[in-house]
TORKOL-4160 file (C-alpha; in steps of 0.2 Angstrom, whole numbers, padded with zeros to 4 digits, m for minus):
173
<pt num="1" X="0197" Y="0447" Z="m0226"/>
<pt num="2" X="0199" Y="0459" Z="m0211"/>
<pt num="3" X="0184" Y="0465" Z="m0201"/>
<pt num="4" X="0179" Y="0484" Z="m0207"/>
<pt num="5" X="0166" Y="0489" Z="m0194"/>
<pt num="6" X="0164" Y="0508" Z="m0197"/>
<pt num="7" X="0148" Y="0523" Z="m0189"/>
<pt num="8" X="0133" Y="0524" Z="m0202"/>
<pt num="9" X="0140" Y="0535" Z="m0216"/>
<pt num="10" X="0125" Y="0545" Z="m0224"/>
<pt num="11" X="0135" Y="0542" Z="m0242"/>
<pt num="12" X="0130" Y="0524" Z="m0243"/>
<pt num="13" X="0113" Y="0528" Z="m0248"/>
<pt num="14" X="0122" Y="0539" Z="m0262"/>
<pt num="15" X="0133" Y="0522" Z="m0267"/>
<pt num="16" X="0118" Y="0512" Z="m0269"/>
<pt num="17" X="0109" Y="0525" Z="m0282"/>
<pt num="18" X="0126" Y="0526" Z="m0291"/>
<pt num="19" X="0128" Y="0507" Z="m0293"/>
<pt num="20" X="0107" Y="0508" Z="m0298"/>
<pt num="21" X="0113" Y="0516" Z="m0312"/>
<pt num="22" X="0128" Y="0508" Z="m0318"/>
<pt num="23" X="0118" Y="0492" Z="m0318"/>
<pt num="24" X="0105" Y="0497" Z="m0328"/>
<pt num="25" X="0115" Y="0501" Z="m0342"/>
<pt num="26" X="0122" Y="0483" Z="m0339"/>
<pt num="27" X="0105" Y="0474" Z="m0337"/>
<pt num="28" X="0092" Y="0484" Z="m0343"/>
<pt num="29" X="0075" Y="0477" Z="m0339"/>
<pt num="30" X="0082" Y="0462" Z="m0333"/>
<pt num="31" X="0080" Y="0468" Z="m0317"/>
<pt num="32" X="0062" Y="0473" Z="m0311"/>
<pt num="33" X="0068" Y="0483" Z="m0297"/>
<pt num="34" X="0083" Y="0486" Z="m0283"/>
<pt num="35" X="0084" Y="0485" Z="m0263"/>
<pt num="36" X="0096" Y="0493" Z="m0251"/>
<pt num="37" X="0097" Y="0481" Z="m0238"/>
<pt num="38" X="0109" Y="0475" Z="m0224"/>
<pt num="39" X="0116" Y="0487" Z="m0211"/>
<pt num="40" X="0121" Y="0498" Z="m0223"/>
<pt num="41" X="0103" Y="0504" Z="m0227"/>
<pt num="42" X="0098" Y="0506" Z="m0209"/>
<pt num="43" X="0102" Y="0524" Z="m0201"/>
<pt num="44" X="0112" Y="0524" Z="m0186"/>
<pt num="45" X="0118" Y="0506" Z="m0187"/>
<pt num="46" X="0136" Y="0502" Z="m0187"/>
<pt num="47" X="0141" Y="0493" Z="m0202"/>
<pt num="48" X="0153" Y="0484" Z="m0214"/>
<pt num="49" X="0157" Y="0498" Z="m0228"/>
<pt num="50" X="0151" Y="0487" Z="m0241"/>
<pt num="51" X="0134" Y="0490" Z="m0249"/>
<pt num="52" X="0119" Y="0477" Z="m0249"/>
<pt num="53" X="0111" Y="0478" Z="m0265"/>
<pt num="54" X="0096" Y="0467" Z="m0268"/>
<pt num="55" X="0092" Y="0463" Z="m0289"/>
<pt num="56" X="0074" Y="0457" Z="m0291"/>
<pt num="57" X="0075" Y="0448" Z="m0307"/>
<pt num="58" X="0061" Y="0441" Z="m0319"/>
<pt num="59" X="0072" Y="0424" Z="m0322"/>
<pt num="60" X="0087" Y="0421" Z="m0312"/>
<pt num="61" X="0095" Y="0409" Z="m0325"/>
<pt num="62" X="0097" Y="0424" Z="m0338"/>
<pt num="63" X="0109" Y="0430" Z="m0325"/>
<pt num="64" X="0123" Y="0418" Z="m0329"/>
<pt num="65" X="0124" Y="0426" Z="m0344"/>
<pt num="66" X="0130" Y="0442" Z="m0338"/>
<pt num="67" X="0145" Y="0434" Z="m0327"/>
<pt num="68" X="0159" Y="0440" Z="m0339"/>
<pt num="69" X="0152" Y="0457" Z="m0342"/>
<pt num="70" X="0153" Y="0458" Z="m0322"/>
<pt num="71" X="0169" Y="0452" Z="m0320"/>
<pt num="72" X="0177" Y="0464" Z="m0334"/>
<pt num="73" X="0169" Y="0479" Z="m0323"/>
<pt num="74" X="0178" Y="0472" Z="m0309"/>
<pt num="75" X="0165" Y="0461" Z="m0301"/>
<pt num="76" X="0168" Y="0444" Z="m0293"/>
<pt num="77" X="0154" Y="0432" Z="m0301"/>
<pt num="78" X="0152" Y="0420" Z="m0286"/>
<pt num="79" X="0136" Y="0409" Z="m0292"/>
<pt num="80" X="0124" Y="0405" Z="m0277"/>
<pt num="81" X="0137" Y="0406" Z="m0264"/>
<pt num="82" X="0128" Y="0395" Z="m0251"/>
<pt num="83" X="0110" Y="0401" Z="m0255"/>
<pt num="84" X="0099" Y="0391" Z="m0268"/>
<pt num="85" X="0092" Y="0402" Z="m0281"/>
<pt num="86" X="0103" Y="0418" Z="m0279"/>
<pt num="87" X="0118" Y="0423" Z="m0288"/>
<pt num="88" X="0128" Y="0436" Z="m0279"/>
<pt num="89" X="0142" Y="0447" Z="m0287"/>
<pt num="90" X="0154" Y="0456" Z="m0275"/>
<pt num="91" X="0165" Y="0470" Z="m0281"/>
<pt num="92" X="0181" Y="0479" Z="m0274"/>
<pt num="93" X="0191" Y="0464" Z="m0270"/>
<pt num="94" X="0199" Y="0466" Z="m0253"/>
<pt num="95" X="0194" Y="0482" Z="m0250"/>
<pt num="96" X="0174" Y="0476" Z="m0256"/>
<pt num="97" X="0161" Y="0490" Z="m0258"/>
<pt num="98" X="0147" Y="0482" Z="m0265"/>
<pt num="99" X="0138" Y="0466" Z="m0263"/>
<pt num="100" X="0125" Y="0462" Z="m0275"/>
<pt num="101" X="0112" Y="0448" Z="m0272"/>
<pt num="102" X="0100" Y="0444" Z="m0289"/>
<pt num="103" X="0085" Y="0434" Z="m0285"/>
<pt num="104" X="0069" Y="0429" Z="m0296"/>
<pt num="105" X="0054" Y="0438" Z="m0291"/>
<pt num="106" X="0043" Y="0427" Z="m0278"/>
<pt num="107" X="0061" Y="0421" Z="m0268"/>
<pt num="108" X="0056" Y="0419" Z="m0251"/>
<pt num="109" X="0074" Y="0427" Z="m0246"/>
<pt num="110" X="0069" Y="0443" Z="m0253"/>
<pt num="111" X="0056" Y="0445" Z="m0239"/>
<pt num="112" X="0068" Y="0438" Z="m0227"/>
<pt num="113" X="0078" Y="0451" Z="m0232"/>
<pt num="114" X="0067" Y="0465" Z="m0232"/>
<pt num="115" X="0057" Y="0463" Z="m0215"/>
<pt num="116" X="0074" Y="0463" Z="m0207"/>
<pt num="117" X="0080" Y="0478" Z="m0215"/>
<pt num="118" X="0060" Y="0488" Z="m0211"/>
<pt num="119" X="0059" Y="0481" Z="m0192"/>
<pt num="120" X="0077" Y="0488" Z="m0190"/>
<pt num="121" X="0072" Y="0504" Z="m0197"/>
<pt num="122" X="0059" Y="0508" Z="m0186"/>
<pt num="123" X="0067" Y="0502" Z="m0169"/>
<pt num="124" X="0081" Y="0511" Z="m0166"/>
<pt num="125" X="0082" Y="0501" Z="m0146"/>
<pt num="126" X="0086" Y="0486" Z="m0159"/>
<pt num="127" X="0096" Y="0495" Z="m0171"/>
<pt num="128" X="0108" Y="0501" Z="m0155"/>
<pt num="129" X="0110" Y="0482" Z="m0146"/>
<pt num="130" X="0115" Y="0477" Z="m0165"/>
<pt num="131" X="0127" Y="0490" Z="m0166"/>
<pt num="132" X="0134" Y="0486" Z="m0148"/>
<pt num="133" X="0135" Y="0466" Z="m0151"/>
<pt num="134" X="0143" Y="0469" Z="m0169"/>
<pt num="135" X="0156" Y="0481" Z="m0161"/>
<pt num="136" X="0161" Y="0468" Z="m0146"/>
<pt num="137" X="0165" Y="0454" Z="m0161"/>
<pt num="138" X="0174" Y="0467" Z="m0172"/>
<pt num="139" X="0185" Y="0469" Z="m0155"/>
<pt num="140" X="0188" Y="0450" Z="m0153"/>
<pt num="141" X="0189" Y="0444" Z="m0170"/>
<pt num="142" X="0202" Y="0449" Z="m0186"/>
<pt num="143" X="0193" Y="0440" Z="m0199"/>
<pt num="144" X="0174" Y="0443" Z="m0207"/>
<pt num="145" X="0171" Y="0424" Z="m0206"/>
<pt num="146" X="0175" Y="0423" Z="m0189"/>
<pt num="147" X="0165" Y="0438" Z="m0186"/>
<pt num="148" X="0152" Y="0432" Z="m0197"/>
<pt num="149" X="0150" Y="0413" Z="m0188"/>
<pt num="150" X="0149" Y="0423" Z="m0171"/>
<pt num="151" X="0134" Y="0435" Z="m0177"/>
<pt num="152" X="0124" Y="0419" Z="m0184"/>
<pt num="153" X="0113" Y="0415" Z="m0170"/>
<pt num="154" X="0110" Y="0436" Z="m0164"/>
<pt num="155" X="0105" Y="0440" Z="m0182"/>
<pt num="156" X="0092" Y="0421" Z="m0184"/>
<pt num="157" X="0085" Y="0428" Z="m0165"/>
<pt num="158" X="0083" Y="0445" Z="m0174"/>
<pt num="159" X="0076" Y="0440" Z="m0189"/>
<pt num="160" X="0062" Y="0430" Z="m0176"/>
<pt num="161" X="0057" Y="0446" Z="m0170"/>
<pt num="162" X="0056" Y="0453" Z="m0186"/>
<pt num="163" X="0045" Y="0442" Z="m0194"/>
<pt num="164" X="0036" Y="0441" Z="m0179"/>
<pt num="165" X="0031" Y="0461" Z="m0180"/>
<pt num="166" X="0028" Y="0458" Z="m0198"/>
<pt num="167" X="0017" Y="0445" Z="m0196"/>
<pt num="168" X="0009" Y="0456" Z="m0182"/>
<pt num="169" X="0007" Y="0471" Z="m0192"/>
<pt num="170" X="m0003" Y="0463" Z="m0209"/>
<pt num="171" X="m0014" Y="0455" Z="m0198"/>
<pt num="172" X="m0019" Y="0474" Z="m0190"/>
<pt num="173" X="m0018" Y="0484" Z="m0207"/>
């Protein structure tokens, strides 16, 4: 798939709500609460049009019984797709728009997750070296795997920091 780097767009945020609450008419209490993550939830970053949508769930195994529902509306049931305990859904084909990763209530990779998304949030210095770096791989590389594999070790140094501030800020609160 093609590398779609685009500005913050202030509509994303509107996306997300709108996809809040076609899901809950799908899943109902299933889900014990939503995120918006990724760079599309953070103001001022550059960004893959494609929402980040986090789905905190009471039992992640209940969720494979949703997969043809999903795929009927369009969605892309992918299983775990290389991370244990998740199942992610992807929807808008080539042209994707949404991304949503379920996890059971207590997965580690929803703090992951969510640190990342707060530190960027309220370091804007951080927020505009991401943006630059993500740009300079959108200009070398066609394809979001490549881009992807080139970002890895920027975004595991990033996430460092991240948790390092988190860790910082509980102990002084």
């Amino acid at each position: 798939m093609k590398v779609r780097l685009t500005e913050y767009n202030e509509h994303w945020s509107n996306l997300f709500q709108s996809e809040v609450k076609l899901l809950t008419t799908i899943f109902g209490d299933e889900i014990i609460r939503y995120e918006h993550f990724g760079s599309t939830s953070v103001k001022g970053m550059k960004a893959k049009p494609v929402i980040d949508m986090m789905c905190i769930v009471k039992d992640i195994e209940e969720i494979d019984n949703y997969n043809s529902k999903m795929i009927s509306l369009g969605y892309d049931a992918a299983g775990e797709w290389g991370i244990s305990g998740r199942r992610l859904f992807r929807k808008g084909g080539e042209n994707r728009t949404h991304h949503l990763h379920f996890y059971q209530i207590g997965n580690s990779e929803i703090d992951r997750h969510l640190i990342l998304r707060d530190y960027l949030r309220t370091h804007p210095e951080e927020v505009a070296r991401y943006s630059e770096f993500k740009e300079e791989l959108a200009q070398r590389f066609d394809e979001t795997m490549e881009y992807s594999i080139a970002k890895k070790q920027f975004v595991k140094e990033l996430e460092e920091r991240a948790l390092d501030w988190s860790s910082s800020n509980h102990r002084k609160g």
